[in-house]
C-alpha positions as CSV (number, residue, x, y, z in Angstrom):
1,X,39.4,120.6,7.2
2,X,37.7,123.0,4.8
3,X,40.6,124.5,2.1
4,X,41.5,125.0,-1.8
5,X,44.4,125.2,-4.1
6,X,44.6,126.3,-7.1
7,X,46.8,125.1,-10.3
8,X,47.8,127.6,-13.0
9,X,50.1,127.0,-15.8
10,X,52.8,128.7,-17.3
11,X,50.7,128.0,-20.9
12,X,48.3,125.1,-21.9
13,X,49.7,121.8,-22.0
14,X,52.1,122.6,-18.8
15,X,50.7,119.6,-17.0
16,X,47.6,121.3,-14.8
17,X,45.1,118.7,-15.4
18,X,47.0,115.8,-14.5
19,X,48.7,117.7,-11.2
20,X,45.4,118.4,-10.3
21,X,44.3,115.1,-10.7
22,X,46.8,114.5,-9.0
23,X,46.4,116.4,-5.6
24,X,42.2,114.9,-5.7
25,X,43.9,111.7,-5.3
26,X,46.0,112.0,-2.8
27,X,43.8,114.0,-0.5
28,X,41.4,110.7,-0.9
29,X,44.4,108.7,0.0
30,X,44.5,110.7,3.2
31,X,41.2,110.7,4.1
32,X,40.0,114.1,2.7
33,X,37.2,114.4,0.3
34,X,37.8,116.6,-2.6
35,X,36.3,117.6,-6.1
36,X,37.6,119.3,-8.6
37,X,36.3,122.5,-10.4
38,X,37.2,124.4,-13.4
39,X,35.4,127.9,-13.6
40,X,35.5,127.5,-17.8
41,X,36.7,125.0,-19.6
42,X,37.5,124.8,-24.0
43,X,37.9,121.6,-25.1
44,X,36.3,118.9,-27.9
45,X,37.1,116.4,-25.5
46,X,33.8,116.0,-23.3
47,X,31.8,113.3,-21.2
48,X,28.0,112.9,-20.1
49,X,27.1,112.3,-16.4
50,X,24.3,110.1,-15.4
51,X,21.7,113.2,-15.4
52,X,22.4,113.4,-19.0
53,X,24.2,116.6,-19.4
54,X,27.9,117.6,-20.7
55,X,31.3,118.3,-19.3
56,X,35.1,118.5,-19.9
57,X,36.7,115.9,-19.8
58,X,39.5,116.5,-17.5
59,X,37.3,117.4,-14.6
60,X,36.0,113.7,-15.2
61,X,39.4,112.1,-14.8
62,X,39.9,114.4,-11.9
63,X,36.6,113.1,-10.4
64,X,37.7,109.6,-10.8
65,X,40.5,110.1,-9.2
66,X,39.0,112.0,-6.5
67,X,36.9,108.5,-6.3
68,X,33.4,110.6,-6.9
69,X,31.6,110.9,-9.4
70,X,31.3,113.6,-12.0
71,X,28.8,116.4,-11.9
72,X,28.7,119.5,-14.0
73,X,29.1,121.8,-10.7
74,X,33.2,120.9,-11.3
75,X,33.2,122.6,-15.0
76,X,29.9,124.9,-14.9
77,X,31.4,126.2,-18.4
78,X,32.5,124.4,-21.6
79,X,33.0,126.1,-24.8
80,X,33.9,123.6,-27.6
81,X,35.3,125.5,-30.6
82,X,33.5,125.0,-33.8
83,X,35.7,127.3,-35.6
84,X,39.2,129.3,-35.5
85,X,36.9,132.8,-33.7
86,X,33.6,130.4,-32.3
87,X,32.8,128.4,-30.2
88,X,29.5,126.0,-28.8
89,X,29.0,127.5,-25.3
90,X,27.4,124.8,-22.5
91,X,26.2,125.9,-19.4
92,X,26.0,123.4,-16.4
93,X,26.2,121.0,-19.0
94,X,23.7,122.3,-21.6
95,X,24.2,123.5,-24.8
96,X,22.8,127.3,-25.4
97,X,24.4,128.5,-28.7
98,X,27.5,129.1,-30.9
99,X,28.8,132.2,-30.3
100,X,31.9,134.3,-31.9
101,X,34.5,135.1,-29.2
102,X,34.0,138.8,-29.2
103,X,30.2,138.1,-28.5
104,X,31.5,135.7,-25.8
105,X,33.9,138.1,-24.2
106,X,30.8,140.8,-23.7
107,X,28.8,138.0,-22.3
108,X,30.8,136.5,-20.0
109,X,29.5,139.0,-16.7
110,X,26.7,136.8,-16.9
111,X,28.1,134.0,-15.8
112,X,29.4,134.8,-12.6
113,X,26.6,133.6,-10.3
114,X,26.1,130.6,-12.0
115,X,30.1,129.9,-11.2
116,X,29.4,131.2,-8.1
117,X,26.6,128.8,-7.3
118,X,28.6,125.8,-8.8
119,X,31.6,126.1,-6.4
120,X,29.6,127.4,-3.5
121,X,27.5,123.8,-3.6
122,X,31.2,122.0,-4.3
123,X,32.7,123.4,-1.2
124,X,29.7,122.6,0.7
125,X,30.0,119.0,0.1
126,X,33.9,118.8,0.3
127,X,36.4,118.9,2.4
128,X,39.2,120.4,0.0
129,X,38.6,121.4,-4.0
130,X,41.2,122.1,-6.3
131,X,40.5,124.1,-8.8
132,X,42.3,123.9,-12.2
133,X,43.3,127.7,-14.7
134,X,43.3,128.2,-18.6
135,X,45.8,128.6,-20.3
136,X,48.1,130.9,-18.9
137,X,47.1,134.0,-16.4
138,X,49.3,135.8,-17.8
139,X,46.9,136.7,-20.9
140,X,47.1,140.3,-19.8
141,X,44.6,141.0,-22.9
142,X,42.2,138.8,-21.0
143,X,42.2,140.0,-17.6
144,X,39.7,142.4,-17.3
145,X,37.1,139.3,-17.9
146,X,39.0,136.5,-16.4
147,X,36.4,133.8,-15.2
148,X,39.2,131.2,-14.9
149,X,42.4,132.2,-13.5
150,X,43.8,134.9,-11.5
151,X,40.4,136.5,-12.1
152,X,38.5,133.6,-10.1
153,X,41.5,133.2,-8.0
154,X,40.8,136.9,-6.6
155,X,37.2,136.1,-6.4
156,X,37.7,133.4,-3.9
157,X,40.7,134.1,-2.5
158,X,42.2,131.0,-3.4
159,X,46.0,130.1,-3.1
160,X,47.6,129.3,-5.8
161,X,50.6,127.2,-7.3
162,X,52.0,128.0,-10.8
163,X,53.3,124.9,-13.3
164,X,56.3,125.3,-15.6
165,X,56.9,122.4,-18.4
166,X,60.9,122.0,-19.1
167,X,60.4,119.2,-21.1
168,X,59.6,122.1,-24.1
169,X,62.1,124.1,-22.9
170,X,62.0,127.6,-21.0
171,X,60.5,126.7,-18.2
172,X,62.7,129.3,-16.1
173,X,62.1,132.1,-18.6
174,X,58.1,131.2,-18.7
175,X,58.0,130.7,-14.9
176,X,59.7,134.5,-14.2
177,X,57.9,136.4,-16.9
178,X,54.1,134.8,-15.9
179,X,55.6,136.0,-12.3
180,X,56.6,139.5,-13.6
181,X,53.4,139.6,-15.3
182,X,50.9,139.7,-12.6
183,X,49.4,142.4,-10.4
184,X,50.4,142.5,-7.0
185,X,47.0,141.3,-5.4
186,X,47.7,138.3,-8.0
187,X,51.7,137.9,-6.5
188,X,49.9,138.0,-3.2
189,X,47.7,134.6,-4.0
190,X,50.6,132.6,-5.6
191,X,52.3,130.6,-3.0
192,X,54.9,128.7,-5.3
193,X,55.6,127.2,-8.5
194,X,56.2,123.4,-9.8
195,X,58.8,122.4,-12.4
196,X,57.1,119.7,-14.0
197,X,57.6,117.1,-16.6
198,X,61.5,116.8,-15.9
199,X,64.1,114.6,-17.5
200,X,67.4,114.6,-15.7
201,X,69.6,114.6,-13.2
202,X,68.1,117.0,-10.6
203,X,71.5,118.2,-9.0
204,X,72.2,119.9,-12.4
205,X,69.3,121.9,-12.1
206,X,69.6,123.1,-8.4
207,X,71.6,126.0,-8.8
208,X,68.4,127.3,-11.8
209,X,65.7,126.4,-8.6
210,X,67.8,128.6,-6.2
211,X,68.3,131.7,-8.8
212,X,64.2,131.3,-10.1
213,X,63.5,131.7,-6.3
214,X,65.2,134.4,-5.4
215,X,64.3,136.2,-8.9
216,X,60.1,135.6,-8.0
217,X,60.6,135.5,-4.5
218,X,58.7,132.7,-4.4
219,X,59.4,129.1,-3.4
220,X,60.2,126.0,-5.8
221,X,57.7,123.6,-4.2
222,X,58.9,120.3,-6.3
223,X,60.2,119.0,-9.3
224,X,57.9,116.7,-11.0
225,X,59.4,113.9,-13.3
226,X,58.1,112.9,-16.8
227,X,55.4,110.4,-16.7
228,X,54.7,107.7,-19.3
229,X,51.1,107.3,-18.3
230,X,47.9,106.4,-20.0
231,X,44.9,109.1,-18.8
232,X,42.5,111.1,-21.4
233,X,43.5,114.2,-22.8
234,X,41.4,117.1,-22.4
235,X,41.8,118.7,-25.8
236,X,44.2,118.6,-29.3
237,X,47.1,119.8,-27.9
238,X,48.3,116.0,-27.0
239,X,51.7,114.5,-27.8
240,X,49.3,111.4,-28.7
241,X,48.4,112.8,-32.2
242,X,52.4,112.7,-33.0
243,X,53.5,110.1,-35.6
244,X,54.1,106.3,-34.6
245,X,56.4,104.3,-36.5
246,X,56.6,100.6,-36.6
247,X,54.5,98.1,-38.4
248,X,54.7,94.8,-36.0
249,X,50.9,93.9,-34.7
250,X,48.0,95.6,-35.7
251,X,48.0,98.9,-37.7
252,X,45.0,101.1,-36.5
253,X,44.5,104.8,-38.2
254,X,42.4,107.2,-36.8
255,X,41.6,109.9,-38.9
256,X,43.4,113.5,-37.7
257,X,39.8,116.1,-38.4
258,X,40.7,119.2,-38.3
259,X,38.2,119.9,-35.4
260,X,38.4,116.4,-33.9
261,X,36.4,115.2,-30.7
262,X,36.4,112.7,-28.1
263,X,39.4,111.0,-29.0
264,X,40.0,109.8,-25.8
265,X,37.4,107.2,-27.3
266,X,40.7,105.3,-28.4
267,X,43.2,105.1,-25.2
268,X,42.1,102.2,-24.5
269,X,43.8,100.4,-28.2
270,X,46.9,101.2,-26.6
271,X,46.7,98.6,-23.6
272,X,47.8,96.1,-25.9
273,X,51.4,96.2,-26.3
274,X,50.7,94.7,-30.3
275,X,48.6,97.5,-31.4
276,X,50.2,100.4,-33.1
277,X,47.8,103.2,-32.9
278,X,48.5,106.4,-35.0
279,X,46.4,109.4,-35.8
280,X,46.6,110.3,-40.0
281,X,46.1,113.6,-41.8
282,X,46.8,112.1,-45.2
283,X,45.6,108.7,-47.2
284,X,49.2,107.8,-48.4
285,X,49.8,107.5,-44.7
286,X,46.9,104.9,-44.6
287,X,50.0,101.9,-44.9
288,X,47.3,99.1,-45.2
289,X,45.8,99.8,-42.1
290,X,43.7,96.5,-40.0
291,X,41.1,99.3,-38.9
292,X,40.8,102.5,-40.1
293,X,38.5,105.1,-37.8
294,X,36.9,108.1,-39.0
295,X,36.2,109.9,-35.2
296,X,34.1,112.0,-33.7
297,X,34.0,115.6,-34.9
298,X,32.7,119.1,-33.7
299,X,31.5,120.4,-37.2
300,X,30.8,116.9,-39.5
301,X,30.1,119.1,-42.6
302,X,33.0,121.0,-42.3
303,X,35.5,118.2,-41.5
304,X,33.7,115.6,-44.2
305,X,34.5,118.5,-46.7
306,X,38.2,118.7,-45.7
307,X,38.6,114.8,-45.6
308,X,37.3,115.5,-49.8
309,X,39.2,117.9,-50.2
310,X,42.6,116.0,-49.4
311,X,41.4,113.4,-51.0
312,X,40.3,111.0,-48.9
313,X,37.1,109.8,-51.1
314,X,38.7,107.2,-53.8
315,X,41.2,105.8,-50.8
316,X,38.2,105.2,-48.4
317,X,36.7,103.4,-51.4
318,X,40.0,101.8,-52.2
319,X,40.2,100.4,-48.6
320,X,37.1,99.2,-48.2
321,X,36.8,97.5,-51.7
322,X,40.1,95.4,-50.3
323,X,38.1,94.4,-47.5
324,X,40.1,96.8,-44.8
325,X,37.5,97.9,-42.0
326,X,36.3,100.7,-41.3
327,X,34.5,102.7,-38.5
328,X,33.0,105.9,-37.5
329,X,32.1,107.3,-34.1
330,X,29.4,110.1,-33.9
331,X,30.4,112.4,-36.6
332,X,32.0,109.6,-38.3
333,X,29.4,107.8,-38.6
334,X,27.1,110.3,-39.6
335,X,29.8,111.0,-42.8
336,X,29.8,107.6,-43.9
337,X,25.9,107.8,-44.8
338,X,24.4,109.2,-48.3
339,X,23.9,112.5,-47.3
340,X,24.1,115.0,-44.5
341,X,21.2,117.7,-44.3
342,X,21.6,121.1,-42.2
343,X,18.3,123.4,-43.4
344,X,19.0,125.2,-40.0
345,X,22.6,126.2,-40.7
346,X,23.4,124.3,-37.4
347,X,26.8,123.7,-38.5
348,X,27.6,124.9,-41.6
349,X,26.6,127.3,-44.6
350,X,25.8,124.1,-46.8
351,X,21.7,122.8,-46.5
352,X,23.5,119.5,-47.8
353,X,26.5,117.3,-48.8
354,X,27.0,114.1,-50.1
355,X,28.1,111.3,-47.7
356,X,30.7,109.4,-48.2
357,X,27.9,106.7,-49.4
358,X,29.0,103.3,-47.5
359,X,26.0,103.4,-45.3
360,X,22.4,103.2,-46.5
361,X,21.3,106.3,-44.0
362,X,21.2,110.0,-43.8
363,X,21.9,112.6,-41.2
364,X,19.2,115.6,-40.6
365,X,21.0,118.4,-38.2
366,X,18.9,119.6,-35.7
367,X,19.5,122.4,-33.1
368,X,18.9,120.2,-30.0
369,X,21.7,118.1,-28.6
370,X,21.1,114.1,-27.6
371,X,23.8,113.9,-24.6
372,X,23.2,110.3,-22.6
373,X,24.4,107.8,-21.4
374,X,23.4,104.3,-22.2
375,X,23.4,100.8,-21.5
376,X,23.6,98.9,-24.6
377,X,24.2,95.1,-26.3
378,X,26.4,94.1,-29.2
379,X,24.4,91.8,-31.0
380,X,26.2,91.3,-34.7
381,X,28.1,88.6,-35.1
382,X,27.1,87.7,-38.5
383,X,29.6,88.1,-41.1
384,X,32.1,89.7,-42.4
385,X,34.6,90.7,-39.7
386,X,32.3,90.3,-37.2
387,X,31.7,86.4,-37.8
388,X,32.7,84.5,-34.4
389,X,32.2,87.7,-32.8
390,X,30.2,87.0,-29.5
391,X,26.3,88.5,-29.7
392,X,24.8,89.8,-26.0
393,X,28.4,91.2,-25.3
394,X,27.3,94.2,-22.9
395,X,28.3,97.7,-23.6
396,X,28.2,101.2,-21.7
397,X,28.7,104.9,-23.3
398,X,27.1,107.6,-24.4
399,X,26.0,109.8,-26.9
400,X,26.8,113.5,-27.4
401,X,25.5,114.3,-31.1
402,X,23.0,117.0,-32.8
403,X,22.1,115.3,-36.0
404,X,19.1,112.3,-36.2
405,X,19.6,109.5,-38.7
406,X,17.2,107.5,-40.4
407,X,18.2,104.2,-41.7
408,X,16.6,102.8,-44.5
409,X,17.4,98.8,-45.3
410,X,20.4,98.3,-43.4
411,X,21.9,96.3,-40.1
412,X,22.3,97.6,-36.9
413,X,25.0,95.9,-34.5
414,X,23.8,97.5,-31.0
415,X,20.7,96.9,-29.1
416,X,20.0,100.1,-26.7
417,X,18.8,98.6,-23.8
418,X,18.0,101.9,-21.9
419,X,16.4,103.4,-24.6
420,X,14.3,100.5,-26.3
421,X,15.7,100.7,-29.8
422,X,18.4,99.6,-32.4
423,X,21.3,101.7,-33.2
424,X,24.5,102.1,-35.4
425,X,25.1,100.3,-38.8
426,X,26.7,97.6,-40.8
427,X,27.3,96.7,-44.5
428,X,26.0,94.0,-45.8
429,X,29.6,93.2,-46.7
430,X,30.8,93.7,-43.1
431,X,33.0,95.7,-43.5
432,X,31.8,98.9,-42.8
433,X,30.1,99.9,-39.4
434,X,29.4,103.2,-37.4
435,X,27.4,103.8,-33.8
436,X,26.9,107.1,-32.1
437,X,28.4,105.4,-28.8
438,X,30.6,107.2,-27.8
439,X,33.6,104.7,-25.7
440,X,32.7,101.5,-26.7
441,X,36.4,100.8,-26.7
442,X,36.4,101.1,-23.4
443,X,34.4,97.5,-22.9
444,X,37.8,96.1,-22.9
445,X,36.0,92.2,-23.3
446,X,34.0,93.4,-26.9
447,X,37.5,95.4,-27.8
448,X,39.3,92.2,-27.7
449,X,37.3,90.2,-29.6
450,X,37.2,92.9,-32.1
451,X,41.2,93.0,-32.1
452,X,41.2,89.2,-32.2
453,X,39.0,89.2,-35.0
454,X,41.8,91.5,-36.7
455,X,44.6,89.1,-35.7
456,X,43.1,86.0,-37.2
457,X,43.1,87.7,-40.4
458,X,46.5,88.4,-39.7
459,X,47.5,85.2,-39.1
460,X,48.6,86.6,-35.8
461,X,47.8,84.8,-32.7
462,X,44.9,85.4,-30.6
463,X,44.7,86.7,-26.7
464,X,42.8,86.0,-24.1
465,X,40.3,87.9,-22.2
466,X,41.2,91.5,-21.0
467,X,44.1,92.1,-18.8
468,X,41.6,94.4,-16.9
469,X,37.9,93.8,-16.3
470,X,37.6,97.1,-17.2
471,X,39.1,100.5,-18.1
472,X,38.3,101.9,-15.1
473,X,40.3,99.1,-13.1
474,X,43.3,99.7,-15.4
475,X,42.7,103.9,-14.6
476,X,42.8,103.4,-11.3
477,X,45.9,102.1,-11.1
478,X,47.5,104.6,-13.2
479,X,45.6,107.4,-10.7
480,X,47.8,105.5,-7.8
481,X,51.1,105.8,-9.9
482,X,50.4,109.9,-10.9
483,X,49.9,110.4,-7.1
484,X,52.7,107.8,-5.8
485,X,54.8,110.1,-8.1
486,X,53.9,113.7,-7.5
487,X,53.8,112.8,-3.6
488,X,57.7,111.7,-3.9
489,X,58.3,115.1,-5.8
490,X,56.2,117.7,-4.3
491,X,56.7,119.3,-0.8
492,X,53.4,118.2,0.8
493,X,53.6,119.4,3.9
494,X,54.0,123.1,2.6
495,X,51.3,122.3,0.3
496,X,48.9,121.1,3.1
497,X,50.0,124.8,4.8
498,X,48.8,126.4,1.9
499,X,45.1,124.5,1.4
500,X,44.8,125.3,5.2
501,X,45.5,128.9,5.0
502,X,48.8,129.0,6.9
């Protein structure tokens, strides 16, 4: 069977990226082999494949669960915002330039072939490929250039199935006026709409489904529950950044950057039902915190200035003089060095700024991007925290970063295997360490001796080795529960009519 369906949403965060997810999974479960694709993709949260270039991050999960693995033909366009009107555009996962959205918008004719060639090899190679909108399509300001939703939808005559999200409310009002909103030729391509993420009973929202279909003239092709599950996020607008209360177990902060990345680097803390994970804006919400992270960020300059200007310098040296410990990914780790160097105006209008000065290095900006993944070797286990910490403990990530840091006396707890060289740094109290890898929590076996090493500070009892062997095992099984769910909720059989063309 050769076929596609497409998923729109009623607005972002209506639930497109884990439906389509989703629907990759369950054609694998019956014996189809799918991909998925996203024309054009914005979001900070990204990944880099084994050929060593970048993509979003929900095509990734989709992959997974699609059991393949990811390739930049499924999001031939990222654009990773770098301000409130700019972005970083990448094109099959390499990064060209930043580019204000009105100079985007009159660009954007050239990259139709390149989408073109993208989903052209896709469909080749798959039996079925679901393709995943933007936002909403109906933008009606954004139509005339549409690479991602109705636009591409007309382009290759895909079907397509509209999401609604009632858990914020609306989702009949958003559902009729997206309807009401698009051309006919579009009306012609949509085949039906979802209700998803619903709480309740579902006979007291019948009568709404019968009145919504006879309103669109369309059919209500399931009602898809709320789902507690663990998966990465493609971008900021995540219910994950909301406040946790609580104070049993271990307190880890992550730092809330204004133009945070990658911070799908942490899902994995929250496996372990004593950890209370909770992204922080400001230090009096710091609450004596076992780990404090400063993440990855899109613009270091920018977000180190913001961290100084709400005063995060004297608590950072606060919380480290009382022995708390503290981490940086990527941009992170790049602030907590002397100083940070942009001659090139790569990010910033500032040539330099000061670190936040915990890490003998400094940070020289450069217009080419290291993206790569890496095989790797934790090899401090010294002092400080990390004494009884195992040395030789494996690790995989990658890198995504633009600046290069020289290191002048100073530790370094990772071993590079595939690259030959030493990276990342320690204190000589410690206390403070940084590495440009980019999901080392996801080596669930290092994680929990670093988490045990909090505990026995603690005075909190110790766990053994990882429930999972890895994060990937643990994904998989929450791929099996989205697509166990969503096949109870979703009419299949009309939705394998629709990928067939029926």
């Amino acid at each position: 069977m050769k076929g596609m369906i497409m998923v729109q949403g009623t607005a972002s965060s209506a639930g497109k990226s884990l439906l389509c997810a989703a629907l990759c999974r369950i054609f694998k479960q019956d014996g189809y082999s799918a991909a998925p694709f996203k024309a054009q993709n914005m979001a900070l949260n990204s990944y880099v494949t084994a050929e060593g270039l970048e993509m979003g991050r929900a095509q990734v999960m989709q992959a997974e669960a699609a059991g393949i693995e990811p390739h930049v033909n499924m999001n031939p366009v990222l654009l990773k915002p770098t301000s409130d009107q700019g972005s970083q555009v990448i094109v099959m996962g390499k990064a060209l330039q930043n580019m204000p959205a009105m100079d985007y918008m009159q660009w954007k004719d050239t990259l139709l072939p390149v989408i073109d060639e993208a989903f052209g090899e896709l469909s080749r190679e798959n039996d079925i490929i679901v393709i995943e909108g933007a936002g909403s399509p109906a933008e009606i300001n954004l139509r005339e250039k549409d690479l991602v939703n109705m636009g591409l939808a007309l382009r290759l005559q895909s079907p397509v199935l509209l999401a609604g999200d009632i858990d914020r409310g609306g989702v009949f009002a958003s559902l009729y006026g997206t309807v009401s909103l698009l051309q006919p030729e579009e009306r012609e391509l949509l085949k039906g709409v979802i209700i998803n993420k619903f709480r309740g009973d579902l006979e007291v929202l019948r009568p709404g489904l019968k009145q919504l279909e006879e309103l669109i003239d369309k059919p209500v092709l399931g009602v898809v529950p709320f789902m507690s599950i663990n998966l990465d996020d493609e971008d900021s607008v995540t219910d994950r950044f909301k406040a946790r209360s609580g104070s049993r177990g271990l307190k880890v902060r992550v730092l809330l950057l204004p133009r945070i990345s990658n911070f799908t680097d942490f899902n994995p803390l929250e496996l372990d039902d004593d950890v209370n994970l909770s992204y922080i804006r400001k230090p009096e919400e710091l609450d004596d915190a076992d780990l404090l992270i400063i993440p990855g960020s899109k613009n270091t300059i920018e977000d180190l200035l913001y961290l100084r200007e709400v005063g995060w310098d004297d608590s950072l040296k606060d919380y480290v003089e009382k022995e708390g410990l503290l981490m940086g990914i990527c941009g992170g780790f790049q602030m907590l060095g002397m100083r940070i160097l942009d001659p090139g105006r790569v990010e910033s209008k500032y040539p330099e700024v000061q670190g936040v000065g915990f890490l003998d290095m400094e940070t020289v900006m450069e217009k080419e991007k290291f993206t790569r993944q890496v095989e790797a070797a934790w090899r401090y286990s010294d002092q400080g925290f990390f004494a009884g910490m195992g040395s030789e403990q494996p690790l995989k990530g990658y890198e995504i970063h633009m600046g290069q840091t020289s290191y002048r006396s100073i530790n370094h707890p990772v071993y590079v295997k595939t690259a030959g060289r030493w990276e990342g740094a320690v204190n000589e109290k410690g206390n403070v360490f940084g590495t440009y890898l980019h999901g080392i929590f996801d080596n669930l076996a290092w994680t929990r001796q670093l988490l045990n090493v909090l505990r026995r500070r603690r005075g909190l009892p110790e766990k053994k080795g990882p429930q999972y062997a890895n994060y990937r095992d643990f994904k998989e099984k929450e791929y099996d529960f989205l697509a166990d769910t969503v096949r109870r909720n979703l009419d299949l059989e009309q939705v394998y009519r629709i990928v067939r063309g029926y």
